[in-house]
TIZA-663280 format. One record per residue (C-alpha): residue number from 1; residue in one letter; x, y, z. Coordinates in pm, 1 decimal, padded with zeros to 6 digits, always signed. Layout:
# TIZA-663280
i/aa/u/v/w
NUM/a/X/Y/Z;
...
//
This chain:
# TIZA-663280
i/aa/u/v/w
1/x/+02438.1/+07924.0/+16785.5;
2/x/+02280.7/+07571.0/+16872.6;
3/x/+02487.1/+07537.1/+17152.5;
4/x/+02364.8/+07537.5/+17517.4;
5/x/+02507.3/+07751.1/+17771.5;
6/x/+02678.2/+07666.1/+18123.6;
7/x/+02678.8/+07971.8/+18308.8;
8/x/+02860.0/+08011.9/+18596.9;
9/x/+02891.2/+08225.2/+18890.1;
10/x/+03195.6/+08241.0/+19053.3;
11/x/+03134.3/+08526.0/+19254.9;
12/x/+02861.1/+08301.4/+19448.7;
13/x/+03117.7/+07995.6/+19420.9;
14/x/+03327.2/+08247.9/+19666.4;
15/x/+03046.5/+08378.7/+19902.2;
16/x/+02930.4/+08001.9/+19950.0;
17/x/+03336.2/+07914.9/+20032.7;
18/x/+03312.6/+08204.6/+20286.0;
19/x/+03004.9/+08165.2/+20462.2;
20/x/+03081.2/+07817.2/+20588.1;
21/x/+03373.3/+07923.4/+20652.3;
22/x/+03230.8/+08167.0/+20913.1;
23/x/+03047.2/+07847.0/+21056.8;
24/x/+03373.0/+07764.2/+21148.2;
25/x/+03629.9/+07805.2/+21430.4;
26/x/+03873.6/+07612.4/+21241.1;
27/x/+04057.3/+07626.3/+20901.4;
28/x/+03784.1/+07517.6/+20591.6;
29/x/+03918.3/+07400.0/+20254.1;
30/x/+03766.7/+07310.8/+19941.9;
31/x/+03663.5/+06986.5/+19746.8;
32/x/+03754.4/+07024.4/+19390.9;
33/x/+03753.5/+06624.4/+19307.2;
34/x/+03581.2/+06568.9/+18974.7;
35/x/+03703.5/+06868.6/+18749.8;
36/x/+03575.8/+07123.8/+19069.9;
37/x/+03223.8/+06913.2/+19055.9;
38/x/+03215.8/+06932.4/+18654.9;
39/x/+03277.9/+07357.1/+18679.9;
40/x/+03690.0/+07332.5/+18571.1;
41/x/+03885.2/+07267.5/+18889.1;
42/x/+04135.7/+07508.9/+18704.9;
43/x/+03922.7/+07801.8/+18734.5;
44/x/+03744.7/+07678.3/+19063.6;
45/x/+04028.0/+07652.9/+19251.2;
46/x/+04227.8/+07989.0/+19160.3;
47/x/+03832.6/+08192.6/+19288.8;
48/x/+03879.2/+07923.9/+19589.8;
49/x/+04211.4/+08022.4/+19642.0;
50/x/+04147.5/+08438.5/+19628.9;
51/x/+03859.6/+08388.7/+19858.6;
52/x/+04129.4/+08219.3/+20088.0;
53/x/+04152.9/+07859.0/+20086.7;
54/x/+04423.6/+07689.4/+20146.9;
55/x/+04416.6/+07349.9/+20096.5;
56/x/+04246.0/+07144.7/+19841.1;
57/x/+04104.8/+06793.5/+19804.3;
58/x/+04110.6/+06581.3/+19473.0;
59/x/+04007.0/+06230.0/+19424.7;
60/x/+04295.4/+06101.7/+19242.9;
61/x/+04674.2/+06230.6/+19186.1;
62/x/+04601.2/+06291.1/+18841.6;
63/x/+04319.8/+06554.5/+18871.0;
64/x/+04560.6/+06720.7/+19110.2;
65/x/+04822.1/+06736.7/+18838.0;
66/x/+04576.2/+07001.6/+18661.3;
67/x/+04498.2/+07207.9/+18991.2;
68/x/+04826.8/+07220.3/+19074.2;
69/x/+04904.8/+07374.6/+18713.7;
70/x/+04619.1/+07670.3/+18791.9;
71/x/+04720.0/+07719.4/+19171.8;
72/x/+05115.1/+07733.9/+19130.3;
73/x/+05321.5/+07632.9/+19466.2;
74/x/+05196.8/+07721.4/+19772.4;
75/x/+04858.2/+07584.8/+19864.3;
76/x/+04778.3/+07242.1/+20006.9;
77/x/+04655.7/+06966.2/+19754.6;
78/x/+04586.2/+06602.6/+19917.6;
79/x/+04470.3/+06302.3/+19757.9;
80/x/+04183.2/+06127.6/+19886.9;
81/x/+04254.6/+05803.8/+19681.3;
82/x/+04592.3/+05746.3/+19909.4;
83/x/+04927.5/+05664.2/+19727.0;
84/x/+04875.5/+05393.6/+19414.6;
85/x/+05076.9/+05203.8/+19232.1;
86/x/+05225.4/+05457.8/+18915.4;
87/x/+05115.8/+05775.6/+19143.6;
88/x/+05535.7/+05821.2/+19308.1;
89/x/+05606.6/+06074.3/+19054.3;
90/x/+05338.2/+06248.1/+19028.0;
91/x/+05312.4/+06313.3/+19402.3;
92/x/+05643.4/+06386.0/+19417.7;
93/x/+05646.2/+06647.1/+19096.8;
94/x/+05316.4/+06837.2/+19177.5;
95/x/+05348.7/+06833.0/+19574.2;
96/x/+05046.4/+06673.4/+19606.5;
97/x/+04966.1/+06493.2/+19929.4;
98/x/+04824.9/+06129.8/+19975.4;
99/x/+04564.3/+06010.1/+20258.3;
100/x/+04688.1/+05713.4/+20307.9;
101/x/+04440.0/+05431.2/+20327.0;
102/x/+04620.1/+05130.4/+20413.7;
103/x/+04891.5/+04940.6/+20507.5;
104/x/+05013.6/+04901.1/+20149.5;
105/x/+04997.1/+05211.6/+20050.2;
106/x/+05184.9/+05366.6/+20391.0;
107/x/+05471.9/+05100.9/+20287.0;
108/x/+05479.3/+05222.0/+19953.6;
109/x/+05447.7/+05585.1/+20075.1;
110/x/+05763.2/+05562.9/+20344.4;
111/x/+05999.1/+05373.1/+20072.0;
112/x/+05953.0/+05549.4/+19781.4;
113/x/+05870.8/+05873.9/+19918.1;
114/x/+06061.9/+05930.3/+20236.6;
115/x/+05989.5/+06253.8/+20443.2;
116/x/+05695.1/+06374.8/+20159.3;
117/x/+05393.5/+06513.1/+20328.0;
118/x/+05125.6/+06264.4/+20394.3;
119/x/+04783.1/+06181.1/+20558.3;
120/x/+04598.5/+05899.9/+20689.7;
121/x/+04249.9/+05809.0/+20627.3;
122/x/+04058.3/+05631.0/+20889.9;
123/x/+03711.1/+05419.5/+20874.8;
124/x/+03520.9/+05532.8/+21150.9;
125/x/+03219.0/+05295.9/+20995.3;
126/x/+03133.7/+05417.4/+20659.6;
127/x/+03350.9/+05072.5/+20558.2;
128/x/+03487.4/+05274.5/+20245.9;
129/x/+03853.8/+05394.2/+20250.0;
130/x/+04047.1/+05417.4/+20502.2;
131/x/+04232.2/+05199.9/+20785.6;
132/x/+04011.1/+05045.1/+21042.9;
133/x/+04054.0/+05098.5/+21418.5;
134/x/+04262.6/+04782.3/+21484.7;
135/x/+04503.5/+04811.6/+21169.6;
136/x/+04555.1/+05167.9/+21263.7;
137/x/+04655.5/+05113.8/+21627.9;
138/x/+04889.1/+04849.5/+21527.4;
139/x/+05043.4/+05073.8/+21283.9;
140/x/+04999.9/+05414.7/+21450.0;
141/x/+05351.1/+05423.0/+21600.4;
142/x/+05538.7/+05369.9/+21321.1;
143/x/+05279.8/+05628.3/+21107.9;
144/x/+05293.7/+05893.5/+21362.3;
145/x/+05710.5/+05864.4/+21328.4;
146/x/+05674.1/+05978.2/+20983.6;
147/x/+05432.4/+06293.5/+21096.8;
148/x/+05166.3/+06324.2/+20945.7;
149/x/+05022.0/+06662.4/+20860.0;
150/x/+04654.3/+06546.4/+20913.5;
151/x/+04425.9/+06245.3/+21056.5;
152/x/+04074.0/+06235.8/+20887.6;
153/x/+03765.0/+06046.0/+20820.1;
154/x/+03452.9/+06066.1/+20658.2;
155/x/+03125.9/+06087.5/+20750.4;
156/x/+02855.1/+05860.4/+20595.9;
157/x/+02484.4/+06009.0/+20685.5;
158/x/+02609.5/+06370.3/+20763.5;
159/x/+02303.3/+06506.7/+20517.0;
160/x/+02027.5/+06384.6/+20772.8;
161/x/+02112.1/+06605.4/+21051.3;
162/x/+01888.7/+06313.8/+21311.3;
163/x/+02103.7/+06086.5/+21210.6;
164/x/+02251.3/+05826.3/+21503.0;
165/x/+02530.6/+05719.4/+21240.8;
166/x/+02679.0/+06057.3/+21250.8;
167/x/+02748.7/+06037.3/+21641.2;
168/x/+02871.7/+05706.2/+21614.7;
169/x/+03096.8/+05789.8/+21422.0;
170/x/+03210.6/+06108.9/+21585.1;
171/x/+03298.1/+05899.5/+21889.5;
172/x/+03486.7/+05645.6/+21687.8;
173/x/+03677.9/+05861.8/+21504.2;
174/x/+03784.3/+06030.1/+21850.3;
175/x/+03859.7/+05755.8/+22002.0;
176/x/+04121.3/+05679.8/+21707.5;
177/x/+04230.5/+05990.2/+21743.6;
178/x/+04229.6/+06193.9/+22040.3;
179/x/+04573.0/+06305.6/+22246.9;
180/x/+04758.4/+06295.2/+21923.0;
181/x/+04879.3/+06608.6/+21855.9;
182/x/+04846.1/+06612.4/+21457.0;
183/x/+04555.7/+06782.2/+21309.0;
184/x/+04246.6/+06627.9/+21277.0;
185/x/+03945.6/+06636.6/+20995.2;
186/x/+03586.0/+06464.4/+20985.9;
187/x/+03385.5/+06724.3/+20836.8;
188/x/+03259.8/+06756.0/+20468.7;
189/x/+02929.9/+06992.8/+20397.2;
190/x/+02764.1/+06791.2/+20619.5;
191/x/+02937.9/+06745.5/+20880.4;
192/x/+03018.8/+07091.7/+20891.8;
193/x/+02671.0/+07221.9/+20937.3;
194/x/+02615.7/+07003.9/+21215.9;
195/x/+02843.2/+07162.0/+21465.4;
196/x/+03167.0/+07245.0/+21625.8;
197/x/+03166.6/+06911.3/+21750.2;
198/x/+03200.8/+06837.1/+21430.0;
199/x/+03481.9/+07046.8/+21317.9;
200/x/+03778.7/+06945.8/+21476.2;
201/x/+04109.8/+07126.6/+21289.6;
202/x/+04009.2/+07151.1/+20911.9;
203/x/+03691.5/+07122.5/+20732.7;
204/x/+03652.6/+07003.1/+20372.6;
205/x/+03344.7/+07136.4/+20227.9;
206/x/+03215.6/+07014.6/+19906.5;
207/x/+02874.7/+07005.1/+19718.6;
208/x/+02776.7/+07347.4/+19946.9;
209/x/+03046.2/+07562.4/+19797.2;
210/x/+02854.3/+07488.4/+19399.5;
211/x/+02519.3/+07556.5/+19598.5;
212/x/+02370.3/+07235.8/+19658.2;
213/x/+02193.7/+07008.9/+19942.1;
214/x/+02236.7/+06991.7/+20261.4;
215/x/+02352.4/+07355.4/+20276.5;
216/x/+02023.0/+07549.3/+20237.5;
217/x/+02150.7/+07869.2/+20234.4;
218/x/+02372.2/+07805.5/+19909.1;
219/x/+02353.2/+08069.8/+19608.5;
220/x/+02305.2/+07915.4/+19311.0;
221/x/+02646.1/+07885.0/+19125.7;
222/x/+02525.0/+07759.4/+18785.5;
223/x/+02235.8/+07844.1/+18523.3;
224/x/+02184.7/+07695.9/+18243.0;
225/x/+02000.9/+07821.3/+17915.5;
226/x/+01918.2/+07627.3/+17582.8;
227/x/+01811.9/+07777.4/+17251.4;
228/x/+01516.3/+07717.4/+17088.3;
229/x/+01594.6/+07539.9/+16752.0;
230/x/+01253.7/+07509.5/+16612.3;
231/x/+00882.5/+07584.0/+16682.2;
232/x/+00566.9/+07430.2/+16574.0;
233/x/+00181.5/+07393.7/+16604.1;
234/x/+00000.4/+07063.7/+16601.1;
235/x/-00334.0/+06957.2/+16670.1;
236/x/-00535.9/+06839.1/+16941.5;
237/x/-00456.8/+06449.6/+16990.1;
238/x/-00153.6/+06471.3/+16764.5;
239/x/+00197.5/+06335.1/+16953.0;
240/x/+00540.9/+06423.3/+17022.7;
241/x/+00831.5/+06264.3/+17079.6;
242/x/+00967.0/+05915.7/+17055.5;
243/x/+00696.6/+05631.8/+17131.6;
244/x/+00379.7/+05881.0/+17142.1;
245/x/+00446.9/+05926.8/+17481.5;
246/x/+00309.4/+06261.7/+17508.6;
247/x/-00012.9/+06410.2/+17288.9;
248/x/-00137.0/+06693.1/+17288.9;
249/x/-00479.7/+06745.4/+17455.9;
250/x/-00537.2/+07106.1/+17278.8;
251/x/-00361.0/+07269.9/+16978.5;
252/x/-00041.5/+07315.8/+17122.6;
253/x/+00320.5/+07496.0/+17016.2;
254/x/+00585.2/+07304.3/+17091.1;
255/x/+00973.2/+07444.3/+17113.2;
256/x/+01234.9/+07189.4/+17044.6;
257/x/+01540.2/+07271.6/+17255.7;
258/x/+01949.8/+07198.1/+17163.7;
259/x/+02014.3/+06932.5/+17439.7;
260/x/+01907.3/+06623.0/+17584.0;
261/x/+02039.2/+06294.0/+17760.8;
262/x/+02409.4/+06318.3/+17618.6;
263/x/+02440.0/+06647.8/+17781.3;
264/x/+02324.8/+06520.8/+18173.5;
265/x/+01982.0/+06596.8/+18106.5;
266/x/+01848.2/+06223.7/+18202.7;
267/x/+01560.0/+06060.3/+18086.5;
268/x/+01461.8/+06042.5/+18454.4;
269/x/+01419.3/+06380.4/+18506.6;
270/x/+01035.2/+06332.7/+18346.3;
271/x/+00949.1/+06141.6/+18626.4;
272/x/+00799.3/+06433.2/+18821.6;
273/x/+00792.3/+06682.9/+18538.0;
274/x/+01034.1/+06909.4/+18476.4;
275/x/+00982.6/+07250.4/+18346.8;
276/x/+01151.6/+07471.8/+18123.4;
277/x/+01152.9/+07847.5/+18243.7;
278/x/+01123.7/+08157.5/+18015.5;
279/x/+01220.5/+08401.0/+18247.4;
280/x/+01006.6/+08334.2/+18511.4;
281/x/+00725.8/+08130.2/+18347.3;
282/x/+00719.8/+07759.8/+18370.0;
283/x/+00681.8/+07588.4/+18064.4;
284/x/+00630.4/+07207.9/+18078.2;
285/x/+00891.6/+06959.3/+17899.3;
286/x/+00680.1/+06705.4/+17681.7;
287/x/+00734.7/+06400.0/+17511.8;
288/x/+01045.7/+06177.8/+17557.5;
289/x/+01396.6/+06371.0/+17635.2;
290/x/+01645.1/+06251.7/+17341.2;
291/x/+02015.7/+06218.8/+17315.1;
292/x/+02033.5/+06590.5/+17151.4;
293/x/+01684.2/+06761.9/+17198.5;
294/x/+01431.5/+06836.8/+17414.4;
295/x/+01060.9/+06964.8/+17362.0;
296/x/+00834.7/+07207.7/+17581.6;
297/x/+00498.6/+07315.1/+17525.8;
298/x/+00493.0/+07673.4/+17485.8;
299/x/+00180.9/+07773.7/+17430.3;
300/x/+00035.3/+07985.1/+17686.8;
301/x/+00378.2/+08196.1/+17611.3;
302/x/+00294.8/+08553.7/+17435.5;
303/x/+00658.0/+08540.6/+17241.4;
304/x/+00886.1/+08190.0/+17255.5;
305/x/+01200.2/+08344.7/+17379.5;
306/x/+01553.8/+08247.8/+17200.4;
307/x/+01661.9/+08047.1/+17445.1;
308/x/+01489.0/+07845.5/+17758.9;
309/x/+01617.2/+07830.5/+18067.2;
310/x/+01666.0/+07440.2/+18269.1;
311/x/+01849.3/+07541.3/+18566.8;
312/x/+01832.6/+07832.0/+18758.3;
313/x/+01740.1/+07998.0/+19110.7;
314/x/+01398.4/+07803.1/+19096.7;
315/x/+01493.6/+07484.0/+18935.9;
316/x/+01833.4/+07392.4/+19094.4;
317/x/+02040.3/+07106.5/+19052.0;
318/x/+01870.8/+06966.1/+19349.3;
319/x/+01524.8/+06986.3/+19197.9;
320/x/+01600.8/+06818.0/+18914.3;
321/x/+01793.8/+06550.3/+19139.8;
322/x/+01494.0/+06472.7/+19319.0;
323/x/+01263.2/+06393.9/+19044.6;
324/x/+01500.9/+06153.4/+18931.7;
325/x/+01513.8/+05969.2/+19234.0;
326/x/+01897.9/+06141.1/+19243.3;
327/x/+02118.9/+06325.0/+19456.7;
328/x/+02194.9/+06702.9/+19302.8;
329/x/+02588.5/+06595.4/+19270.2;
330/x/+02505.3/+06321.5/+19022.7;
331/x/+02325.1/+06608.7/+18821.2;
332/x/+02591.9/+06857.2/+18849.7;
333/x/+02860.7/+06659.3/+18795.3;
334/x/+02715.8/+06486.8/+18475.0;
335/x/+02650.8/+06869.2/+18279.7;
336/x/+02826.1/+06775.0/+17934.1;
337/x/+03106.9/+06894.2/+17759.9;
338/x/+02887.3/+06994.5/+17482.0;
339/x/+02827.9/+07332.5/+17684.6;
340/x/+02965.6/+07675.8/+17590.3;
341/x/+03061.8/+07782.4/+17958.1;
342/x/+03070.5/+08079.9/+18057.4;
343/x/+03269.4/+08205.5/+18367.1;
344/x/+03149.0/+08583.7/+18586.8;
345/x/+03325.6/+08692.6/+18846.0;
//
């Protein structure tokens, strides 16, 4: 089998989901936007859900379509994206709930669905989505008629805990807010490991629950292992790899690994070296990374192992974002669809 493998651990998916949680005086739900951060929102949300979340986010009313298929009725699915043109139905269909971001989209909301749950989104500075402070005050009468089950905002620098942007906008989104007696959420990862002050009614954490930056404490969710295809020997001063970037200054064995750029695994990545791991041995990836392969120098390796490992406890998403001048959700949510995946529990 050539094919790499996406493993998966949901059991840490769950601890991470109730850790933060514990942080927490209030009631935390769970980002599952992007197909549950490239993992299968599916399969994401129903360990999210038995660990006891919820409510859910999504990006768009679509990906909630397939969320709302794995969780059945019951649990709390908004839309971050607000109420589009085309999106009636399926809001309507798969009880999925819009954060309204404008004045549009409230119009389009209160006419077509009348009395369906609903949010509103407010800009407390990232200048993003949401309704700024002087649309929303001329509109907040009317809005709050229509109750809304939840006021939120977004926080733009919440993963440098120094910060000033993240009190600024912690007074502005409490100034927007505060006497009205709907509930009230800020708070992603970030935001959430900053502080109660922070937390207001409902927190929304994301990128922490796969184990990723800013939450340090994370366990890894995901490992990924690629077989070895082929092994050779060359020379001293003999290359490898596309444009001779890479020769070999002693006789060297080289493994040549089944993935490359078409699975996630960016050309960028070189940039501060990147290693591939048999068990606990680093073993440096050489030469260019291609579409489909990869090659490592193996040679102070007793045995070359089946397969090599590219993400794991020591190499995490994170440290593979950083030497490519990246942030760890790019990398996880770019992990191809050429992956065998493989789900523990």
């Amino acid at each position: 089998m050539s094919t790499a493998r996406l493993k998966i651990n949901l059991d840490a998916l769950a601890i991470n989901w109730r850790n933060l949680d514990a942080k927490t005086g209030c009631e935390t739900a769970a980002v599952v936007k992007a197909n549950g951060y490239g993992l299968d929102a599916g399969r994401v949300g129903k360990t999210l859900a038995q660990a006891g979340a919820r409510n859910f986010f999504v990006a768009v009313a679509e990906e909630g379509i397939a969320l709302r298929r794995a969780l059945g009725p019951g649990p709390g699915i908004s839309v971050f994206s607000g109420h589009m043109e085309g999106d009636t139905k399926l809001l309507r269909d798969f009880q999925l709930t819009p954060m309204l971001n404008s004045l549009d989209q409230m119009l389009r909301h209160f006419e077509s669905l009348p009395g369906h749950p609903f949010g509103v989104q407010l800009d407390s500075g990232m200048n993003r989505l949401g309704m700024e402070a002087a649309e929303w005050f001329a509109v907040r009468d009317i809005a709050l008629a229509q109750n809304p089950v939840l006021l939120m905002s977004h926080l733009a620098c919440a993963d440098e805990p120094g910060h000033g942007m993240s009190p600024y906008q912690l007074k502005n989104f409490t100034d927007m807010t505060e006497g009205l007696n709907i509930p009230r959420s800020l708070s992603a990862t970030g935001g959430l490991l900053l502080g109660r002050d922070y937390h207001f009614d409902l927190c929304r954490p994301g990128i922490g629950l796969y184990g990723g930056a800013p939450y340090d404490n994370a366990l890894p969710v995901i490992e990924l292992e690629v077989p070895v295809i082929q092994t050779r020997e060359i020379a001293q001063r003999e290359s490898v790899g596309y444009g001779n970037s890479w020769v070999a200054q002693r006789d060297s064995r080289i493994a040549t690994i089944a993935a490359g750029y078409a699975d996630g695994l960016h050309r960028a990545f070189q940039r501060q070296g990147i290693m591939a791991y048999a068990g606990s041995t680093p073993c440096p990836v050489v030469g260019r990374i291609s579409m489909d392969l990869i090659t490592v120098d193996v040679t102070d390796l007793d045995e070359v192992p089946e397969t090599l490992s590219l993400i794991n406890e020591v190499q995490t998403v994170d440290v593979l974002a950083k030497a490519a001048d990246t942030i760890g959700y790019e990398v996880l949510t770019s992990l191809g669809n050429r992956y065998a995946r493989t789900y523990t529990a």
